[in-house]
PDBQT receptor file of N, H, CA, C and O in Angstrom, charges set to zero:
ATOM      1  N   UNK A   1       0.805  11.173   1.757  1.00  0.00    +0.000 N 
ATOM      2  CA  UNK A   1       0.242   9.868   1.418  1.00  0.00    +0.000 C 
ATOM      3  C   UNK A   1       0.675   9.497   0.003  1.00  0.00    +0.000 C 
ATOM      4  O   UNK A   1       0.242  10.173  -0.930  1.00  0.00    +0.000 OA
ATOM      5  N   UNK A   2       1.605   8.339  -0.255  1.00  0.00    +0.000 N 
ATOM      6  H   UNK A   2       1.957   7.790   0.504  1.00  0.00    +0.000 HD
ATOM      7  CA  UNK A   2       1.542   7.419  -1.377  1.00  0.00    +0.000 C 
ATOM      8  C   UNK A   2       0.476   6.995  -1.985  1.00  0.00    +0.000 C 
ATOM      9  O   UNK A   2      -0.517   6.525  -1.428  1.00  0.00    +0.000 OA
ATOM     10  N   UNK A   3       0.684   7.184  -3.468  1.00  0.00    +0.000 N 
ATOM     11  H   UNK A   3       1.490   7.566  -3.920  1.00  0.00    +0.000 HD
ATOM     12  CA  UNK A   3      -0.309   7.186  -3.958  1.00  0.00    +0.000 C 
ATOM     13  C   UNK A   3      -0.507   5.811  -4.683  1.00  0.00    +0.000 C 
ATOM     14  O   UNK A   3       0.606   5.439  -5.056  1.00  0.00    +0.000 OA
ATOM     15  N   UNK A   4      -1.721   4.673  -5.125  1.00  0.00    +0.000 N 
ATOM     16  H   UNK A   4      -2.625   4.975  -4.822  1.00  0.00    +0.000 HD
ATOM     17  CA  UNK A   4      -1.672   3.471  -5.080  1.00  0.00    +0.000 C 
ATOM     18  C   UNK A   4      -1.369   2.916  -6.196  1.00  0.00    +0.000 C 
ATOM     19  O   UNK A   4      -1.846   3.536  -7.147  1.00  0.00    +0.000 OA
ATOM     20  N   UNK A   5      -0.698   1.890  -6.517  1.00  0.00    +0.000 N 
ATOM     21  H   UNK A   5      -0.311   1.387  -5.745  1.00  0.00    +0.000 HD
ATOM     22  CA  UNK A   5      -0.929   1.325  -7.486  1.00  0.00    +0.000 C 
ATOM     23  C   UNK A   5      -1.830   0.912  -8.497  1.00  0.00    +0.000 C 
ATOM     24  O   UNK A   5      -2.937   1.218  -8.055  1.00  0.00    +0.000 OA
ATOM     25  N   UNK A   6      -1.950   0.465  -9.440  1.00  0.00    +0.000 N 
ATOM     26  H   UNK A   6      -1.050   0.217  -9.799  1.00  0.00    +0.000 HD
ATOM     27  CA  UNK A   6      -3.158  -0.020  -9.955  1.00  0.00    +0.000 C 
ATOM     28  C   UNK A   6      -3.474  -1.638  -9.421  1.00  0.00    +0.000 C 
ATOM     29  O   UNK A   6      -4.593  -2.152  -9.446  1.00  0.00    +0.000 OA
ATOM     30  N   UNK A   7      -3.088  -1.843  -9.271  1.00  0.00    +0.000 N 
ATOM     31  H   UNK A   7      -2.180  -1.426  -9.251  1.00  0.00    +0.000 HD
ATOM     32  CA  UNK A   7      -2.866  -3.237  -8.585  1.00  0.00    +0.000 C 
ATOM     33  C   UNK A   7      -3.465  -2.876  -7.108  1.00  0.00    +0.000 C 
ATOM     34  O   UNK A   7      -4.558  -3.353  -6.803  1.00  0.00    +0.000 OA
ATOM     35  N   UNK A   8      -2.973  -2.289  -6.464  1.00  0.00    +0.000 N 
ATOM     36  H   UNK A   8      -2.085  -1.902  -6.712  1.00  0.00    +0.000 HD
ATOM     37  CA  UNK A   8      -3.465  -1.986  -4.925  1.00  0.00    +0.000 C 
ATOM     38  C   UNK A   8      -4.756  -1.393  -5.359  1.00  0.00    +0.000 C 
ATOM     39  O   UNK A   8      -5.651  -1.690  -4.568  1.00  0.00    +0.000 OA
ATOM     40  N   UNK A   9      -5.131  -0.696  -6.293  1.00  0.00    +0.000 N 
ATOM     41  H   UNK A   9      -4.404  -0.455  -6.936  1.00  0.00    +0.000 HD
ATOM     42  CA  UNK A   9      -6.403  -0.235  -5.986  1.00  0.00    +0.000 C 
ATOM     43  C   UNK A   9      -7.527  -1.161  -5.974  1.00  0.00    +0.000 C 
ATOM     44  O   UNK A   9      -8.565  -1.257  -5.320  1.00  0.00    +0.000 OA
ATOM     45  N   UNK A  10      -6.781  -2.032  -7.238  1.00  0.00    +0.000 N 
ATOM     46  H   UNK A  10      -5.938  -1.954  -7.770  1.00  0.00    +0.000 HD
ATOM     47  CA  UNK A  10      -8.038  -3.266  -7.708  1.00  0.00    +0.000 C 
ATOM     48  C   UNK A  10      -7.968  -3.896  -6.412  1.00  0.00    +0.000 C 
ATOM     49  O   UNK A  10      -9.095  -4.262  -6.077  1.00  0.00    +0.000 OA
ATOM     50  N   UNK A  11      -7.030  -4.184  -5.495  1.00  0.00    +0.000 N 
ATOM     51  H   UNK A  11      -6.115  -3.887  -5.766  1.00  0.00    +0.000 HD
ATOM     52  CA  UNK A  11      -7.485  -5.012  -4.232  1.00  0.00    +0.000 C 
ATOM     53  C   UNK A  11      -8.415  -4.073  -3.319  1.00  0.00    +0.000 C 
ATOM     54  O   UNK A  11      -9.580  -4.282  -2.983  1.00  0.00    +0.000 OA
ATOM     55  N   UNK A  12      -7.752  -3.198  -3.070  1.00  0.00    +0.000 N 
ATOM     56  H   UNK A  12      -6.805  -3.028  -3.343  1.00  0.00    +0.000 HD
ATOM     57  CA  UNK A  12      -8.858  -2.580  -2.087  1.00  0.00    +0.000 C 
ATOM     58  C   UNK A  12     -10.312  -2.186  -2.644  1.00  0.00    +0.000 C 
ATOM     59  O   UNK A  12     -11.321  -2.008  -1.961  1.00  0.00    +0.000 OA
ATOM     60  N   UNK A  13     -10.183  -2.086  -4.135  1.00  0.00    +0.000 N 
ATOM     61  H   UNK A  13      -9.364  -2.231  -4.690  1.00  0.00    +0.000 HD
ATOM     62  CA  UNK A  13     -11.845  -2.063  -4.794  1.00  0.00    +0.000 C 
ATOM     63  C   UNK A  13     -12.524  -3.174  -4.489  1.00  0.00    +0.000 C 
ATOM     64  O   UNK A  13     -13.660  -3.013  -4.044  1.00  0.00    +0.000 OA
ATOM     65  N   UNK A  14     -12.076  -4.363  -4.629  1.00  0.00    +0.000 N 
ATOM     66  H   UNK A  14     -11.153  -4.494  -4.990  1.00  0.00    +0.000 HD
ATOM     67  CA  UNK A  14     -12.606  -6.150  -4.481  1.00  0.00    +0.000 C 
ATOM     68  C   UNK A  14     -12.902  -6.354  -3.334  1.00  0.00    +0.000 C 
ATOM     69  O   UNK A  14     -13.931  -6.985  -3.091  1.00  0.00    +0.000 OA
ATOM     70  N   UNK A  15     -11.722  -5.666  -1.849  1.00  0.00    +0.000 N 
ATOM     71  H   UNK A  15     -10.887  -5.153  -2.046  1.00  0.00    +0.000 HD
ATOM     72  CA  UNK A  15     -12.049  -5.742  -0.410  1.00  0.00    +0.000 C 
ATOM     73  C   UNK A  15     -13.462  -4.811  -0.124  1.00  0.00    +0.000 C 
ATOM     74  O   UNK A  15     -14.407  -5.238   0.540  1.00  0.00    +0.000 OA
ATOM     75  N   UNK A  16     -13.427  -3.809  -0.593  1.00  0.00    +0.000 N 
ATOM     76  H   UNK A  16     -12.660  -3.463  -1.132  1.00  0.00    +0.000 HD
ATOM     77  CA  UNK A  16     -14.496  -3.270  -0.584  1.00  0.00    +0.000 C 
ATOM     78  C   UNK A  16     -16.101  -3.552  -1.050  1.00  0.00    +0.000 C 
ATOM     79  O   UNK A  16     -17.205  -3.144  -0.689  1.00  0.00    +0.000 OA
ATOM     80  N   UNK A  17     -15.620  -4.408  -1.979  1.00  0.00    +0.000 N 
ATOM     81  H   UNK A  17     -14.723  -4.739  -2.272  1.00  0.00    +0.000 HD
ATOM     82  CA  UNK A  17     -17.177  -4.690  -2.850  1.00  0.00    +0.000 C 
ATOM     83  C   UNK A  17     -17.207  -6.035  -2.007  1.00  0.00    +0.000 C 
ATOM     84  O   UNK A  17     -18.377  -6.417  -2.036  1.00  0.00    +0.000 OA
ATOM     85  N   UNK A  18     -16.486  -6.862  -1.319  1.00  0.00    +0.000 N 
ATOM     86  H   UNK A  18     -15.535  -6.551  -1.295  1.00  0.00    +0.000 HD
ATOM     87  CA  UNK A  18     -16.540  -7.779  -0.798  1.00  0.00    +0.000 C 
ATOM     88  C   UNK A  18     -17.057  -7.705   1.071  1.00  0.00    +0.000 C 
ATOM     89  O   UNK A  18     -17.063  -8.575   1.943  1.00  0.00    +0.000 OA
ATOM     90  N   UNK A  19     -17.455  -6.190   1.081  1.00  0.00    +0.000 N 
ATOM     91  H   UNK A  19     -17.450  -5.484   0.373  1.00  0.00    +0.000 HD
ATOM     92  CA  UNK A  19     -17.375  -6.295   2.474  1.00  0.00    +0.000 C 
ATOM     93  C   UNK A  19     -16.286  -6.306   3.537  1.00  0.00    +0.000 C 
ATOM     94  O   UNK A  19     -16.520  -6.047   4.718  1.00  0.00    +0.000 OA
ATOM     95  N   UNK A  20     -14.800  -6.692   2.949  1.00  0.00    +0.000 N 
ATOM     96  H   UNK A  20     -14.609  -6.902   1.990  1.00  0.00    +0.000 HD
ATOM     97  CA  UNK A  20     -14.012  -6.701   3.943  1.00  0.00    +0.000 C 
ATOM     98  C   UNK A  20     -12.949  -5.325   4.574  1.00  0.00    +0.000 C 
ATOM     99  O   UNK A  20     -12.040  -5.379   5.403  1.00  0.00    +0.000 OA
ATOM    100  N   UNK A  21     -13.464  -4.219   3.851  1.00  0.00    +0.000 N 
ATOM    101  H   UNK A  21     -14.202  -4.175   3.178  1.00  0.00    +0.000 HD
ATOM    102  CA  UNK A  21     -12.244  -3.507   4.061  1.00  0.00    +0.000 C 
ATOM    103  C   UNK A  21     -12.288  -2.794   5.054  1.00  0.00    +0.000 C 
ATOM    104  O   UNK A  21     -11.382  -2.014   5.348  1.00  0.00    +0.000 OA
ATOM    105  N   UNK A  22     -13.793  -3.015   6.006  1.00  0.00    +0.000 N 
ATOM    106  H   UNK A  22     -14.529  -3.648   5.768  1.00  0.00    +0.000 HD
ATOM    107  CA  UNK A  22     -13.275  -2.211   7.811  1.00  0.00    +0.000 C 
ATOM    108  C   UNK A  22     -12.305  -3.089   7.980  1.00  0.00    +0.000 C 
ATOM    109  O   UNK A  22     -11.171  -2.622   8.097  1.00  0.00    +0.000 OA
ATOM    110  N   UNK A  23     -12.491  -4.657   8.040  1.00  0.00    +0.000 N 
ATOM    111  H   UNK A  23     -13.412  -5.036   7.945  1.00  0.00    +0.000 HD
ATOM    112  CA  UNK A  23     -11.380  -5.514   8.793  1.00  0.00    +0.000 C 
ATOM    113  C   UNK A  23      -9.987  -5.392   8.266  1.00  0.00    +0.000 C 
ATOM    114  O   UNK A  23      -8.854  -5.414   8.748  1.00  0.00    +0.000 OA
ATOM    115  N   UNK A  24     -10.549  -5.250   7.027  1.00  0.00    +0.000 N 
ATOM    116  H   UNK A  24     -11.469  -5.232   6.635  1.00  0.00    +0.000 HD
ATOM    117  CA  UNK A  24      -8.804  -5.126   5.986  1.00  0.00    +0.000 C 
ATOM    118  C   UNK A  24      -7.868  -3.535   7.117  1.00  0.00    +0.000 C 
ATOM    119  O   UNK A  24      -6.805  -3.382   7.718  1.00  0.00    +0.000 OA
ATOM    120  N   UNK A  25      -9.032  -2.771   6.845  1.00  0.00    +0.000 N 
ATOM    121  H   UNK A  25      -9.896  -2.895   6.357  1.00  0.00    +0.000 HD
ATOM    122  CA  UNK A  25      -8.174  -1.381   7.471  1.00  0.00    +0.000 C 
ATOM    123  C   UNK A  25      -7.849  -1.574   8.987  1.00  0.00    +0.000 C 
ATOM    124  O   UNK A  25      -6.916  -0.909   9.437  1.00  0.00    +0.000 OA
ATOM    125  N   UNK A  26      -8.617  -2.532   9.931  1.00  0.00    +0.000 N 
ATOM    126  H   UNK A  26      -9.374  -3.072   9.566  1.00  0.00    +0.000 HD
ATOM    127  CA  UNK A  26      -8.267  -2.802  10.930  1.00  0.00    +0.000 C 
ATOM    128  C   UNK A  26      -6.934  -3.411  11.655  1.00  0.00    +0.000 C 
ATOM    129  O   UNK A  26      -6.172  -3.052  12.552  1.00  0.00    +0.000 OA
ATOM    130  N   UNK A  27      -7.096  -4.732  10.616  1.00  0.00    +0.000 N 
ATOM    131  H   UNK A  27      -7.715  -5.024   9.887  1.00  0.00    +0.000 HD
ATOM    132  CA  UNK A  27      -5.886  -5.461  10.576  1.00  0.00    +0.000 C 
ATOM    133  C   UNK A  27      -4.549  -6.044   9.881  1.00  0.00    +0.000 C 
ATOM    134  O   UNK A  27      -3.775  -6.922  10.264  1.00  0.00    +0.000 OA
ATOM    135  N   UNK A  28      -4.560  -4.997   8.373  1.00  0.00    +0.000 N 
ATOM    136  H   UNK A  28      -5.189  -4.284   8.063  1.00  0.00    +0.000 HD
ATOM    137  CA  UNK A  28      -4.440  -5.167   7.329  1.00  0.00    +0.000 C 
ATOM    138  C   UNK A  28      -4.224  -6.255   6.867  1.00  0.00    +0.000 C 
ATOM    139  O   UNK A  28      -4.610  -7.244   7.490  1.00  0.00    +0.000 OA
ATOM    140  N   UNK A  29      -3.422  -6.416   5.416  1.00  0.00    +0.000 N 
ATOM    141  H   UNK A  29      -3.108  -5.613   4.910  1.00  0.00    +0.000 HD
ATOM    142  CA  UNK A  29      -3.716  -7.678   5.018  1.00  0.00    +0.000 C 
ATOM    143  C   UNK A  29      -2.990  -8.862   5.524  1.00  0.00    +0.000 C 
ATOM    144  O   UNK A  29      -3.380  -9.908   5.004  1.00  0.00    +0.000 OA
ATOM    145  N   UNK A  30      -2.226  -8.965   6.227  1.00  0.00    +0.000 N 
ATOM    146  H   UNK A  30      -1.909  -8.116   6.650  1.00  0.00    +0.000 HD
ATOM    147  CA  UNK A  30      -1.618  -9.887   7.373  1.00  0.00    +0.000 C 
ATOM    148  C   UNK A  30      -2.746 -10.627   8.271  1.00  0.00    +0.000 C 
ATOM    149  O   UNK A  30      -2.523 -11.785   8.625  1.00  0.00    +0.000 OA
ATOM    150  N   UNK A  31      -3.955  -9.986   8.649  1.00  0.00    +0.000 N 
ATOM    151  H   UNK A  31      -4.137  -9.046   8.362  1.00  0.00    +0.000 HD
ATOM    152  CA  UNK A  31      -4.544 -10.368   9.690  1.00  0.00    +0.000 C 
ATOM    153  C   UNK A  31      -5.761 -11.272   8.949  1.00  0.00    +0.000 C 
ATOM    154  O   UNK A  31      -6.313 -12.230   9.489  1.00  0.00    +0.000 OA
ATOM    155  N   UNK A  32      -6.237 -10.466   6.808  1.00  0.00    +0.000 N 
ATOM    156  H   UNK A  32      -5.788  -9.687   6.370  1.00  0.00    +0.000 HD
ATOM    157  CA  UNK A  32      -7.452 -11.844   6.776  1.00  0.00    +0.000 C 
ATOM    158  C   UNK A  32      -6.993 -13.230   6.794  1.00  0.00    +0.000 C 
ATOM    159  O   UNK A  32      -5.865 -13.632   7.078  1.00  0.00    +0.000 OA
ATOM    160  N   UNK A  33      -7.924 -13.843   6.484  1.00  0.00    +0.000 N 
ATOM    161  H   UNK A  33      -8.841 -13.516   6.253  1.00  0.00    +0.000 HD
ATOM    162  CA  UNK A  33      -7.685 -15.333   6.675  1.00  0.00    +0.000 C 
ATOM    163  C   UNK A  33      -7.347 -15.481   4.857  1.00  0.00    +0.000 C 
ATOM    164  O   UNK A  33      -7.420 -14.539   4.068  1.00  0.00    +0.000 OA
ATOM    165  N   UNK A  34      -6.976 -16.908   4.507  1.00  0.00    +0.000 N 
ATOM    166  H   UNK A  34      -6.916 -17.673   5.148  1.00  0.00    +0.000 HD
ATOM    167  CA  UNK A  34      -6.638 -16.989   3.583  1.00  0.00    +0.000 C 
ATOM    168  C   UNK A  34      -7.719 -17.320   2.615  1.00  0.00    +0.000 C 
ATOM    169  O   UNK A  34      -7.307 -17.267   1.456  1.00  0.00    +0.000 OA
ATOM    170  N   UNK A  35      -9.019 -17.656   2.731  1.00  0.00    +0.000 N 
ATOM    171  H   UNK A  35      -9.354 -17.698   3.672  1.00  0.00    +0.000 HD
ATOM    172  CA  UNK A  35     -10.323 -17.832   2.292  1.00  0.00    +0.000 C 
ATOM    173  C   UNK A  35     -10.536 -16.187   1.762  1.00  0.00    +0.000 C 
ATOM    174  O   UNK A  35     -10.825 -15.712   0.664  1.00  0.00    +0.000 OA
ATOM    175  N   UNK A  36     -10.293 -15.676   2.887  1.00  0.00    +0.000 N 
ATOM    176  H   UNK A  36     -10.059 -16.062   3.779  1.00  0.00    +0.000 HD
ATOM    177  CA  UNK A  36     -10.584 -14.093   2.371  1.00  0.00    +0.000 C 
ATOM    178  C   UNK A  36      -9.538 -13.133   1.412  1.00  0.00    +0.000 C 
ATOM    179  O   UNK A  36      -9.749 -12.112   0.758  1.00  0.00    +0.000 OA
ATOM    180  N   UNK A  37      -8.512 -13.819   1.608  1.00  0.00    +0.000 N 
ATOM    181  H   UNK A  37      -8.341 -14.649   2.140  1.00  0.00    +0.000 HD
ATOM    182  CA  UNK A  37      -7.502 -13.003   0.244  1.00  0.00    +0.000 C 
ATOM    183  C   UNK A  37      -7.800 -13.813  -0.853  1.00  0.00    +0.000 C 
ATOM    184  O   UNK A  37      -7.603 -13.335  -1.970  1.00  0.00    +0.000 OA
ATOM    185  N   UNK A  38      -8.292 -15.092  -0.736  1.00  0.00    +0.000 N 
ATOM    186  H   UNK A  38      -8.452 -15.480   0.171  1.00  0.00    +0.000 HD
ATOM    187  CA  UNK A  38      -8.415 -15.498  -1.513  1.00  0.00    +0.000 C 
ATOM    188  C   UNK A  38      -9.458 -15.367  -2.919  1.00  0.00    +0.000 C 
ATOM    189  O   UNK A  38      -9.109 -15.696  -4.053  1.00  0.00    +0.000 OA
ATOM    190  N   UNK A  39     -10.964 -14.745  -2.502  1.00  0.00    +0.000 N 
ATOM    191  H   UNK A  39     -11.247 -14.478  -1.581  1.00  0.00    +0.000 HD
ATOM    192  CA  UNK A  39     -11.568 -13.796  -2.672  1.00  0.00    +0.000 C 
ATOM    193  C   UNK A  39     -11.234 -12.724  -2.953  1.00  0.00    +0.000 C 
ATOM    194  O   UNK A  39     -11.430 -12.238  -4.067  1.00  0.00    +0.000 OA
ATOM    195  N   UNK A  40     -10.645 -12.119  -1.978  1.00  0.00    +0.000 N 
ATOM    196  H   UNK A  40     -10.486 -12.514  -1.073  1.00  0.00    +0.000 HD
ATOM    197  CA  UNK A  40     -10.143 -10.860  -3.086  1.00  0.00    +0.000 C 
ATOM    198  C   UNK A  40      -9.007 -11.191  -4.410  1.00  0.00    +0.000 C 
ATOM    199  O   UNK A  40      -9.082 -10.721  -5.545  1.00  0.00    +0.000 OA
ATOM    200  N   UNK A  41      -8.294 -11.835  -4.050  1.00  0.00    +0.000 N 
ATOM    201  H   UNK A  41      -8.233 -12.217  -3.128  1.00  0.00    +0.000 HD
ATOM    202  CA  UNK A  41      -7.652 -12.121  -5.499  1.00  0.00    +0.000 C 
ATOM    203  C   UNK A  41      -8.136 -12.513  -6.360  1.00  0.00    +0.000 C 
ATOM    204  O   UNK A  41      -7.661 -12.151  -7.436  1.00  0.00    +0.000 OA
ATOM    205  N   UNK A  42      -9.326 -13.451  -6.386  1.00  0.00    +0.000 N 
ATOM    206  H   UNK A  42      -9.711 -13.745  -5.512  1.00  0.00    +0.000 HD
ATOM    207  CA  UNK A  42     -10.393 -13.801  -7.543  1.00  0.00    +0.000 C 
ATOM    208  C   UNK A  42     -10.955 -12.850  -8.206  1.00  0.00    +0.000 C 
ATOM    209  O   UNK A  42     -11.225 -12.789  -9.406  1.00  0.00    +0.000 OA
ATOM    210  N   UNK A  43     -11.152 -11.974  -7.218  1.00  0.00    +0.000 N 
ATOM    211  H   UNK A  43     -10.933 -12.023  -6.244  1.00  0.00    +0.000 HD
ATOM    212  CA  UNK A  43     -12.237 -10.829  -8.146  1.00  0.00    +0.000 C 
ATOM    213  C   UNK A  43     -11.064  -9.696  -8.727  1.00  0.00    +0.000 C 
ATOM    214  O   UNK A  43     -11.147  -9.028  -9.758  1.00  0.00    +0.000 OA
ATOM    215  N   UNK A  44     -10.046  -9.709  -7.802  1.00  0.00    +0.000 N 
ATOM    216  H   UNK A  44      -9.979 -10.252  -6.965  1.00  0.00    +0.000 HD
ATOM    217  CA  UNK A  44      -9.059  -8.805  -8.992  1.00  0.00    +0.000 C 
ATOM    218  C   UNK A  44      -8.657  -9.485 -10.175  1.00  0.00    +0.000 C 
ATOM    219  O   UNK A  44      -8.099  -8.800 -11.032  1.00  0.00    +0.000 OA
ATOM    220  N   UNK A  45      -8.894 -11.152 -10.474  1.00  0.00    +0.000 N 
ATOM    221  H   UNK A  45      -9.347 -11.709  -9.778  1.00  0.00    +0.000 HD
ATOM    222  CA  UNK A  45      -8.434 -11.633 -11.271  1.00  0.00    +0.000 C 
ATOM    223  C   UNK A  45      -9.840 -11.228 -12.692  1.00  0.00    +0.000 C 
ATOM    224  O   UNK A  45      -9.845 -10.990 -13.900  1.00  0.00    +0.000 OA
ATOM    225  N   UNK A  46     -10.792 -11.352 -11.636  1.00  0.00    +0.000 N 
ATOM    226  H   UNK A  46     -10.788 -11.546 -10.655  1.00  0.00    +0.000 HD
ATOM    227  CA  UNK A  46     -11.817 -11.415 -13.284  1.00  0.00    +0.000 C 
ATOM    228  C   UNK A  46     -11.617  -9.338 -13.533  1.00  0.00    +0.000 C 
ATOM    229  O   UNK A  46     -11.359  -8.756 -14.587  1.00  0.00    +0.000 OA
ATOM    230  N   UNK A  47     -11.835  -8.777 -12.273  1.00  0.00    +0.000 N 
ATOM    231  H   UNK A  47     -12.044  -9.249 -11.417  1.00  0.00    +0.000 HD
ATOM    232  CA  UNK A  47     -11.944  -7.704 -12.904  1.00  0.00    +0.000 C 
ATOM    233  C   UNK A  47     -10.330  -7.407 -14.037  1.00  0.00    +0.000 C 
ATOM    234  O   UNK A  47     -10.218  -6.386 -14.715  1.00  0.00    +0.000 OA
ATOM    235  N   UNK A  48      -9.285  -8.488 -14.008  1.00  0.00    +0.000 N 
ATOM    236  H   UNK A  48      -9.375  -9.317 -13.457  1.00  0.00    +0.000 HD
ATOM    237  CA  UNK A  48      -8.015  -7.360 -14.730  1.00  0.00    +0.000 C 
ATOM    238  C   UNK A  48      -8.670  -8.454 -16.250  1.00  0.00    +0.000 C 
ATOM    239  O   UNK A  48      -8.701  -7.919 -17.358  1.00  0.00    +0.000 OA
ATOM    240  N   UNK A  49      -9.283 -10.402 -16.038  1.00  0.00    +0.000 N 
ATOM    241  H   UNK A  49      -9.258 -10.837 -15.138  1.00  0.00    +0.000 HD
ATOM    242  CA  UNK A  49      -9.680 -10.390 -17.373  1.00  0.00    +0.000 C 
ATOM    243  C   UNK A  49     -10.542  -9.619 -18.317  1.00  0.00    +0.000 C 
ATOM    244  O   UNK A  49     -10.234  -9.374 -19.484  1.00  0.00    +0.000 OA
ATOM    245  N   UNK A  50     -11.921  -9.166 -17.574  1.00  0.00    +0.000 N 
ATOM    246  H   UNK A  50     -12.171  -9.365 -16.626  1.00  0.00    +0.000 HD
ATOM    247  CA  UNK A  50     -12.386  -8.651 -18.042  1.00  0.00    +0.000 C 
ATOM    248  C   UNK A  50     -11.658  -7.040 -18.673  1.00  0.00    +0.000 C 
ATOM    249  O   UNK A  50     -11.557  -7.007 -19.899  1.00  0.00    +0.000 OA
ATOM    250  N   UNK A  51     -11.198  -5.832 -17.948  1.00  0.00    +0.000 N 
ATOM    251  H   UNK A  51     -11.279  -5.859 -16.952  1.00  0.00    +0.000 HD
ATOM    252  CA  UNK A  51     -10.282  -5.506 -18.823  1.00  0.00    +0.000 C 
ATOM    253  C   UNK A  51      -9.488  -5.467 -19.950  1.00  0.00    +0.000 C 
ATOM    254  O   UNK A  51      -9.366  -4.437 -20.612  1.00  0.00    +0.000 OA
ATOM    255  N   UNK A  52      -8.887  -6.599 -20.247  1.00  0.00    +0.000 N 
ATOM    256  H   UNK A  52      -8.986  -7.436 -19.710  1.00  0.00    +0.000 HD
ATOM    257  CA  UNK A  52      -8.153  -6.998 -21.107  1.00  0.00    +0.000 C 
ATOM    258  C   UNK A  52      -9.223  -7.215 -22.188  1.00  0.00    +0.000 C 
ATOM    259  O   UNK A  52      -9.113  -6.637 -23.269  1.00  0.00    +0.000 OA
ATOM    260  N   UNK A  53     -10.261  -8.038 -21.925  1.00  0.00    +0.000 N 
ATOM    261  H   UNK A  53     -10.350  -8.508 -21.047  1.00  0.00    +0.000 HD
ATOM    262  CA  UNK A  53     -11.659  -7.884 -23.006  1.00  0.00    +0.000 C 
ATOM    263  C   UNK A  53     -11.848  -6.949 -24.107  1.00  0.00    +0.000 C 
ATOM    264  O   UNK A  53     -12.061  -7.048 -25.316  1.00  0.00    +0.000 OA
ATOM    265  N   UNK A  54     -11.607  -5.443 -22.765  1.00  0.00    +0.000 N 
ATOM    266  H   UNK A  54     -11.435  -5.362 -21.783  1.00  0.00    +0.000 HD
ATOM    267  CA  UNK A  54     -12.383  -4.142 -23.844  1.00  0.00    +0.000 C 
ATOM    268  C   UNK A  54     -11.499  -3.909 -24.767  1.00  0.00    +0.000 C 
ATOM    269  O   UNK A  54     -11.728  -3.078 -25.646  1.00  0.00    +0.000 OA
TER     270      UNK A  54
């Protein structure tokens, strides 16, 4: 197993805190809708501003 990016992790952390990552692992990310990546990209966006903060 490849090991993830930091970037991939922050998505699958956001899919996760978001509830989506049975469906994510089901269908991966091809199958959410675009409302729902869209969400996850928001929250990887505040979690990398906030980051940059500390």
């Amino acid at each position: 197993m490849r090991m993830l990016s930091y970037e991939e992790r922050l998505k699958y952390e956001a899919a996760r805190e978001l509830g989506l990552l049975e469906k994510l692992e089901r269908v991966g990310w091809a199958g959410l809708s675009t409302a729902e990546s869209g969400r996850i990209g928001g929250r990887v966006g505040a979690k990398k501003r906030e980051k940059r903060k500390e």
